[in-house]
VOZAPA-210292 format. One record per residue (C-alpha): residue in three letters; z, y, x. Coordinates in steps of 0.5 Angstrom, whole numbers, plus 500, padded with zeros to 3 digits. Example, Ala and Ser with C-alpha at 12.3 -4.5 7.8 and 13.67 -1.06 7.14 Angstrom:
// VOZAPA-210292
Ala516491525 Ser514498527 
***
This chain:
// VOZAPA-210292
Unk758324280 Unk753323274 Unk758319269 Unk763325268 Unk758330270 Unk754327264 Unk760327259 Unk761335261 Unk755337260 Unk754333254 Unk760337251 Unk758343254 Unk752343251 Unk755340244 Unk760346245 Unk755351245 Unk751349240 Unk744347244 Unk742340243 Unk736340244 Unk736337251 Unk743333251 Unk737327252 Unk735329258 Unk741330262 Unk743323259 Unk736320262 Unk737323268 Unk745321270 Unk743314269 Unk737315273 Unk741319277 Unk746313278 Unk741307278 Unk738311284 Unk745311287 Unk746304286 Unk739302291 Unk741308296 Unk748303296 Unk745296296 Unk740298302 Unk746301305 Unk751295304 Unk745290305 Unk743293312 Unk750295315 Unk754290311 Unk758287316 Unk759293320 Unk761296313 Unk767291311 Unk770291319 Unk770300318 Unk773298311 Unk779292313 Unk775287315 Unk779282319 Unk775276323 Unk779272320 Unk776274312 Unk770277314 Unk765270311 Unk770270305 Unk768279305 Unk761277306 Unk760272301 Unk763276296 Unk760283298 Unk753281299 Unk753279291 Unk757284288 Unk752289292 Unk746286288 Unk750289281 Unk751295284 Unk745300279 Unk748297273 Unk754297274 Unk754305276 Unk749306270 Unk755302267 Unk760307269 Unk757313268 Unk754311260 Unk762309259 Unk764316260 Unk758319256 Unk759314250 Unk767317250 Unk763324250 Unk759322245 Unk766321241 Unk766315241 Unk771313245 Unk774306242 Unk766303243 Unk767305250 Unk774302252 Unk771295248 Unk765295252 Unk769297259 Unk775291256 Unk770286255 Unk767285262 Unk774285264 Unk777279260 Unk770275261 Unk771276269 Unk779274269 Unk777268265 Unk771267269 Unk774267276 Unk778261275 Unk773257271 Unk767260277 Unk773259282 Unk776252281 Unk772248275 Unk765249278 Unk768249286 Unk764256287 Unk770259291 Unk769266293 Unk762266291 Unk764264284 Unk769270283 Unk764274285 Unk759272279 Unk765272274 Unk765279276 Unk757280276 Unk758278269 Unk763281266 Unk760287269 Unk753286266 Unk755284258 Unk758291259 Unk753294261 Unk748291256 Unk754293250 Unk753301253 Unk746300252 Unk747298245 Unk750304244 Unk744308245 Unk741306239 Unk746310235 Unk749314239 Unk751321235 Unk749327239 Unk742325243 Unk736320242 Unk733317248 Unk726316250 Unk722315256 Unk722323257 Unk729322257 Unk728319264 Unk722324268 Unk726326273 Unk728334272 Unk732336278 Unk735342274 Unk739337270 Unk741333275 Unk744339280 Unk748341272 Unk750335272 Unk752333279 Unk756340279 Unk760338273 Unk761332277 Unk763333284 Unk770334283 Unk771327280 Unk766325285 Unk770327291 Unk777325287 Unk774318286 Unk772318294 Unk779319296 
***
């Protein structure tokens, strides 16, 4: 929603030539996200068994989904502040960075699970934390990038809420929303 809404707008804007508040739409799709991944762990911290029988859960896997849930809810903010910061930085025309940060996290979570899992006993917790991780070195490479960024400059503004952005952005992103819903 605020991810690719985000990198529509930012190309959008760049298209037309009206730079000026590329910054703010940047800020508010990541506050935007940030405030998503709350809203999802206060959902899943509160309903989070109930969620997982509707989602497939069996009796029989329910502690293991458990275990594993409720650490990876806890990583949900960053982890969507992550994802819509990848696909403003592919946006920004840097695609390449964007791929490396995404890969990154992916490979310190395949060679931290069985190292979490087997080499320090932590099981299904483990595997979980392997992920956690992978997913946070991503997301500290996105941040990164926003030093250098080619078409914007954050700054604290760039986060005041401005709810004309956010309706921009989340129109341009509702069709990838509802797609990634289904």
């Amino acid at each position: 929603l605020f991810g690719d809404g985000a990198a529509a707008s930012l190309s959008v804007s760049l298209g037309r030539n009206e730079t000026k508040d590329i910054h703010r739409s940047v800020g508010n799709s990541m506050l935007g996200s940030f405030l998503c991944g709350v809203v999802i762990i206060a959902i899943c911290y509160l309903f989070g068994d109930s969620l997982l029988l509707l989602i497939g859960a069996t009796d029989a896997n329910l502690a293991l989904a458990h275990d594993y849930g409720f650490i990876i809810y806890a990583m949900m903010p960053l982890a969507l502040v992550q994802n819509t910061l990848a696909s403003i930085i592919r946006a920004d025309g840097s695609p390449r960075y964007a791929m490396g940060a995404m890969l990154v996290g992916a490979v310190l979570n395949i060679i931290g699970d069985p190292v979490a899992i087997f080499a320090l006993g932590l099981g299904i917790k483990g595997a979980a934390y392997a992920t956690i991780i992978g997913q946070f070195v991503s997301f500290l490479i996105c941040v990164a990038y926003l030093r250098k960024s080619k078409s914007f400059r954050l700054s604290l503004a760039s986060f005041r809420p401005d709810f004309s952005q956010l309706k921009r952005v989340a129109a341009l992103g509702t069709s990838s929303f509802l797609t990634q819903l289904s």
